[in-house]
C-alpha positions in Angstrom: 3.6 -33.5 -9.5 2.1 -30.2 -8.8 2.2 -27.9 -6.1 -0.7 -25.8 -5.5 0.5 -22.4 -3.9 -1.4 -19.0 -2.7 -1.5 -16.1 -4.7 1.2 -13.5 -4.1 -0.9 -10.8 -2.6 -1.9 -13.9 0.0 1.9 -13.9 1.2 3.6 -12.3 3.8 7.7 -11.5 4.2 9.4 -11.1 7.3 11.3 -8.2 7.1 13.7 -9.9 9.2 14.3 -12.5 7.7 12.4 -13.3 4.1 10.1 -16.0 5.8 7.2 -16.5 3.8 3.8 -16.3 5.9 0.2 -16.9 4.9 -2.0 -13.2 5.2 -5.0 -13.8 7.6 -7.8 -11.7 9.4 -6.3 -11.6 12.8 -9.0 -10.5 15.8 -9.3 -7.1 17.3 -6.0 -6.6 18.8 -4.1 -9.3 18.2 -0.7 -9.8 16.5 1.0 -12.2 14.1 4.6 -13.0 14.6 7.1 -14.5 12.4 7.6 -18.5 13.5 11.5 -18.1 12.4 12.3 -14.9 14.0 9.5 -14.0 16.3 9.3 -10.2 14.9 5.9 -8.7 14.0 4.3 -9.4 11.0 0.7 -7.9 11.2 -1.3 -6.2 13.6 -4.9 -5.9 13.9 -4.6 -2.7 16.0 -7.2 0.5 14.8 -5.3 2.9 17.0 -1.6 1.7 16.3 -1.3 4.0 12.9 -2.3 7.0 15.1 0.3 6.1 17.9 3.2 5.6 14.7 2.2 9.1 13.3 1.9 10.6 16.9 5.3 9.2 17.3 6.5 10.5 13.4 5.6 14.1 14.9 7.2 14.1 17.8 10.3 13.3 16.3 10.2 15.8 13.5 9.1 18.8 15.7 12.4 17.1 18.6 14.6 17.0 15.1 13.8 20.4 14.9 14.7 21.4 18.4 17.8 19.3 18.1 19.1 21.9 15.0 17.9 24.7 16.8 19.6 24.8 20.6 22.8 24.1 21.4 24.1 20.8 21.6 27.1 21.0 24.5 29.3 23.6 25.8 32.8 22.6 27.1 34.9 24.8 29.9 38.1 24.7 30.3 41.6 26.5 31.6 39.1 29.7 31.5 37.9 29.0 27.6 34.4 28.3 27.1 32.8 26.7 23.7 29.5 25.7 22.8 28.4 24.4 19.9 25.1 23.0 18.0 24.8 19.8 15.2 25.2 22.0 12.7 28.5 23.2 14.1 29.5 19.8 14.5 28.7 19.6 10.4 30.3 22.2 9.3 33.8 21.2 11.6 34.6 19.3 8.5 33.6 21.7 5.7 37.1 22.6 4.4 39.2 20.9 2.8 39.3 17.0 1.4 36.8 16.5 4.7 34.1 18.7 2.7 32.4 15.0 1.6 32.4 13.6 5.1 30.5 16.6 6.0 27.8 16.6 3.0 28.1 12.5 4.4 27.6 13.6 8.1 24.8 15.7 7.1 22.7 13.5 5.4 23.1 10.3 7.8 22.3 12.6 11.1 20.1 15.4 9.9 18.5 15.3 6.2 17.7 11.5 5.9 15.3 11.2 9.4 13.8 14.2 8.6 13.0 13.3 4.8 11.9 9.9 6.7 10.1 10.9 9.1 8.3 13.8 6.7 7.7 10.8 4.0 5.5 9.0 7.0 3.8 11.6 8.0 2.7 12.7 4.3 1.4 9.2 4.0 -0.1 8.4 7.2 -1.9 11.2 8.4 -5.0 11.0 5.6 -5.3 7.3 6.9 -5.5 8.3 11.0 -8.7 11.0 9.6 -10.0 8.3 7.5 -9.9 10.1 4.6 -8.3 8.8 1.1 -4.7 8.7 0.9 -2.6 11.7 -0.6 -1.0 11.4 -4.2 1.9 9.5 -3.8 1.1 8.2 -0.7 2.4 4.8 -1.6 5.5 6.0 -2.8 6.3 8.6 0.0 6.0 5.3 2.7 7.9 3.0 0.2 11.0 5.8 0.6 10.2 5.6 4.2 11.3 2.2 4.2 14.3 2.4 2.2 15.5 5.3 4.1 15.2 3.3 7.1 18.6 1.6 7.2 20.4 5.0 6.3 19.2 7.4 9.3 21.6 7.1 11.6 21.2 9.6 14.2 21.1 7.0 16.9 24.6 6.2 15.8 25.6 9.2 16.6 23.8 10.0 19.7 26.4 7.4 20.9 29.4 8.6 19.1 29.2 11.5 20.9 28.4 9.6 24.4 31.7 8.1 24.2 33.5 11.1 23.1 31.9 12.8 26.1 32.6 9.8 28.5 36.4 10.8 27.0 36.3 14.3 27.7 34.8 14.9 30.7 38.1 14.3 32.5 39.8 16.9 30.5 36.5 20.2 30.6 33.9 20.9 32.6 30.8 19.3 30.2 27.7 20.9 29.9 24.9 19.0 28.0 22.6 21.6 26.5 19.0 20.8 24.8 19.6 19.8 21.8 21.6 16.5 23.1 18.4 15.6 25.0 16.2 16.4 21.9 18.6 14.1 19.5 17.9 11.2 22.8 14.6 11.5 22.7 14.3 11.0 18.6 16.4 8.1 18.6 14.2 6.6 22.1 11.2 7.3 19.7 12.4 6.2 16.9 12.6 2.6 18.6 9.5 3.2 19.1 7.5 3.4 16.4 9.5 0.8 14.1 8.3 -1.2 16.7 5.2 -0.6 16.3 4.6 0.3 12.9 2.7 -2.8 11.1 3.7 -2.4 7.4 1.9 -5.0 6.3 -1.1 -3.3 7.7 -0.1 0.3 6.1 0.3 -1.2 2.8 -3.2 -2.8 3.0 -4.7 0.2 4.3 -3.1 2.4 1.3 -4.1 -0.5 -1.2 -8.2 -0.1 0.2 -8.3 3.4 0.7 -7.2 4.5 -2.9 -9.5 1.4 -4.2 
């Protein structure tokens, strides 16, 4: 008995959760959703890869800001601090802590900015309509495999709860940079939500054929 199945390039994987879907034309503005899980699969929307790289900017140029300005000041018994993220870094820089550190750094700092640089690189040629860069492909491929490694919401609320903590010991001052690291994780949600990447890889595929 034989089983007569689609071609490859006609299938679809969640993300989620590895359910295979059949790839069809969707209408202008609609959306396909997985039937296991419910999360997007495709997306038929012209303007949502401007809204994802609108959204990849503003997160590198608040990364930025987040480096830049200081992060939180504390007061107390007459003793004022204030210190930035890469202060908070380089608290652990001596010593066996050196690796958590260089671990620290990469999870909070280096890995969404290499992501969010990656998207960027390969997105914005499609948003002008012009034909993708070299390595277009392979700049949103590490994109995705960076995705489960940047962590900076993570610590966003690390340091919530180590605030929460120590607010009853020092006056607490919140200073930009906090706010900027809040808003890239707040966009961050964001745009994985709305990023089709069935759609990017099809747009990649037709634009370099």
């Amino acid at each position: 008995m034989s089983v007569n199945l689609p071609p490859l390039d006609d299938l679809v994987a969640c993300p989620q959760c590895d359910t295979l879907h059949r790839a069809q034309d969707l209408p202008q503005n609609a959306r396909a959703y997985c039937q296991r899980c419910g999360i997007v699969l495709m997306t038929s929307q012209p303007a949502a890869v401007a809204r994802v790289l609108s959204l990849a900017l503003t997160a590198f140029v608040m990364m930025i800001a987040a480096v830049s300005f200081p992060f939180l000041s504390l007061d107390a018994g007459g003793l004022h601090n204030a210190t930035s993220v890469i202060d908070a870094i380089l608290a652990f820089k001596d010593g066996l802590a050196f690796p958590l550190a260089i671990a620290v750094a990469f999870f909070i700092l280096f890995i969404p900015l290499i992501r969010l640089s990656a998207l960027i690189y390969a997105l914005g040629p499609l948003v002008r309509e012009k034909p993708p860069r070299a390595g277009a492909r392979q700049a949103f491929a590490l994109a995705e495999r960076l995705r489960p490694w940047s962590m900076a919401e993570i610590f966003i609320v690390g340091v919530t709860v180590a605030l929460i903590k120590v607010a009853g010991l020092a006056a607490v001052t919140i200073g930009p940079a906090f706010w900027a690291f809040a808003g890239v994780v707040i966009i961050t949600v964001l745009k994985d939500q709305l990023i089709c990447r069935y759609s990017i890889w099809e747009a990649l595929d037709q634009s370099q054929a």
